[in-house]
Steps between C-alpha positions, in 0.01 A plus 500: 500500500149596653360228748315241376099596573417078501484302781419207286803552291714390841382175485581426162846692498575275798400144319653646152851587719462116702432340138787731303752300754363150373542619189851651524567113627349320341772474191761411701324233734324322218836518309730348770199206596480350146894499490525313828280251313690500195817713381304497179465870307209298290347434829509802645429655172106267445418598832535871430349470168210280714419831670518741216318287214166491748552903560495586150211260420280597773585877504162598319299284691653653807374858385148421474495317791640813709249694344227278525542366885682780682850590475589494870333179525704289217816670621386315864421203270849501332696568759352205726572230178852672473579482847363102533688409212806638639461354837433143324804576316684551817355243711602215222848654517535496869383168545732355181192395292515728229544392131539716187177413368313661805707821517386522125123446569524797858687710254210446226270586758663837652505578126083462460504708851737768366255521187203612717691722721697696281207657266308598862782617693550781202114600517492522903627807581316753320198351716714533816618899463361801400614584096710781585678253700618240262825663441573462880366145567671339159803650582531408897456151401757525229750606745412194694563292226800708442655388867342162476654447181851487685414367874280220368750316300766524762269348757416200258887421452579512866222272551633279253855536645435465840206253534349355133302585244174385637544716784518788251188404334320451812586877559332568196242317508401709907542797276244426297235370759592808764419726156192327436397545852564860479233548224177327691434820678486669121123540372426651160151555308402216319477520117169656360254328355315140546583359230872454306583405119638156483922525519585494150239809459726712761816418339393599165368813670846563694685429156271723279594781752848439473512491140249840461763711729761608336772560755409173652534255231833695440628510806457077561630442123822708572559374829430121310817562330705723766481224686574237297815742343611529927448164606745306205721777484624685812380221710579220308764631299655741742654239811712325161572873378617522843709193551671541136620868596659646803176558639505138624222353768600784739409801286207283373375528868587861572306595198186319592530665857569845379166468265296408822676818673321725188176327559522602854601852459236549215234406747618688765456790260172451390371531825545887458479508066133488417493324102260705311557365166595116658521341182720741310770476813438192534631326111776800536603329848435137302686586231767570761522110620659439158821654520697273712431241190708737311750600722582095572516405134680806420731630810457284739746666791362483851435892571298558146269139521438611886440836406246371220344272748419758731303707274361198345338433875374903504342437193325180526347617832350825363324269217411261764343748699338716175361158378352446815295812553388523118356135563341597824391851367385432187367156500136450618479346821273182395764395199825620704611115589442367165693819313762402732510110430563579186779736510645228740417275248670763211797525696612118601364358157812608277798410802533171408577573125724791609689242653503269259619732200754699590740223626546352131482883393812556712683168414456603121546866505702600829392546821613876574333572151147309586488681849564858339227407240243359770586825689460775213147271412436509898564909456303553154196311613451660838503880297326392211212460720541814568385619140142397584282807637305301701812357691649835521198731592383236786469693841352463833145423507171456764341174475165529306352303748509414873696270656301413803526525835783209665421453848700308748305194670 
């Protein structure tokens, strides 16, 4: 992989790295500080939901704003909210003051943050790196989030273990103030023109690009129902696959491990394999992340699932990656937040009904047979994309129009 020709890029690939760890955390801390108020699943379960609802509902709002204010200046923005709601979490922890109800409202909060910083954290680094770079940059912080993915967690639990769970969150929450810091020194052009179209104007102009390119529109509405196909069955579905068969909580874990081991090696890879055609890889390698649905329902023996899972990891990285650059490459630079708040928005909105459905689906028509169905689906959906020309044919592009110059302060 050729060095990295942005100075500026540094600075946010160090706060991204700092805020990947609060994120890799932050799952495990928030899960372990509501059950030391209550043993409650229901409680744990509205404080999750208090974070997510928010996300989704603020998601397009988030877009415009990242395109309308600077992107590197709501990511500073959101990660300063996450990291005080965090630390408020923590401190009322530490000090034994905490009550459901305000773990509910912080979580509510960090969603609204999350909602802003998402959309602009996917439009900031094609302004940060030359275009012939983006391959490089996307994929060096992917392997971060690859390592992350595995350290952060770990730290959490010991945290939790050894000292409490507020410690743990007040860890997070430095995490996301030390990544905010790193970002003041970042300075970007400010958007053209004096004058803006009131908010609703630039989401109906984000949305009416979204729904004019083809490969766009397709790509969120497939991923709408990959995901919602993924989330109730292998990870719903698959740890009670797993505890009714000889795969039991052990093989369950393996499997889960060996997947993050294929996301690894797949990036690792791409730093040397240039995608020219990134889409048409990239629903092959999606289409990939379906099989271990139908190995579990079907055959589910340790070496074959972990096998499965492995390639499953390959595959979703090389569409991560391929979705990624075609967004970055293709995407004009002044609607690039808002396309992305609402593929965000695409690909959380069906999870909950995913995860809803197939439970019932399983209790009435089997559970090995509803995972090998969600699977094939998973399989036919990701290919059938395919049969578009405009998905297929999609390669590398130049930006039509210039990204600025980022300076450091």
């Amino acid at each position: 992989m050729a060095p990295l020709r942005a100075p500026l890029f540094r600075w946010y690939f160090a706060s991204r790295s700092i805020n990947l760890v609060g994120n890799t955390m932050a799952p495990v801390a928030v899960a372990f500080a509501v059950l030391a108020l209550s043993r409650s699943p229901i409680a744990l379960g509205l404080v999750l939901a208090a974070r997510t609802v928010p996300l989704i509902i603020f998601l397009l709002i988030g877009g415009v704003v990242a395109d309308r204010w600077g992107r590197a200046r709501v990511i500073l923005g959101s990660n300063l909210v996450s990291g005080a709601s965090q630390a408020t979490a923590a401190a009322l922890l530490l000090t034994h003051h905490a009550e459901l109800w305000e773990l509910v409202a912080l979580s509510a909060v960090n969603g609204i943050a999350a909602a802003a910083g998402l959309p602009a954290m996917n439009g900031l680094i094609p302004q940060l790196v030359p275009q012939e770079q983006l391959q490089e940059a996307n994929v060096l912080t992917s392997l971060t989030r690859a390592i992350l993915a595995i350290v952060g967690p770990s730290i959490a639990a010991w945290l939790v273990v050894a000292a409490s769970p507020g410690w743990a969150l007040g860890l997070d929450a430095a995490t996301w103030l030390i990544a905010a810091a790193l970002l003041v020194p970042v300075r970007l052009p400010s958007a053209s023109g004096t004058s803006r179209p009131p908010i609703i104007g630039e989401l109906r102009a984000g949305w009416h690009y979204v729904r004019t390119t083809t490969w766009l529109w397709l790509g969120v509405a497939a991923t709408c129902a990959l995901n919602a196909l993924y989330e109730g069955g292998f990870l719903t579905l698959g740890p009670v696959r797993a505890e009714h068969t000889g795969l039991g909580a052990h093989g369950w874990g393996l499997t889960l491990s060996v997947q993050g081991l294929g996301v690894l090696v797949a990036t690792l890879g791409l730093m040397r394999w240039r995608l020219q055609r990134p889409l048409l890889v990239g629903m092959i390698g999606m289409a990939l992340f379906g099989l271990p649905m139908v190995v579990l329902g079907a055959d589910p023996r340790l070496p074959v699932v972990a096998a499965t899972a492995f390639l499953s990891g390959l595959g979703i990285q090389v569409f991560s990656l391929g979705w990624q650059l075609s967004l970055q490459e293709q995407v004009p630079e002044h609607l690039l937040s808002r396309a992305a708040s609402y593929d965000q928005l695409g690909s959380y909105a069906a999870i909950p009904a995913g995860q809803l459905c197939l439970g019932p689906l399983a209790a009435a028509f089997g559970l090995g047979e509803v995972l090998v169905a969600a699977g094939i689906l998973y399989v036919a959906i990701s290919l059938a994309v395919l049969l578009n020309p405009a998905v297929r044919r999609l390669g590398r592009a130049t930006m039509p129009e210039s990204r600025g110059e980022a300076r450091v302060a």
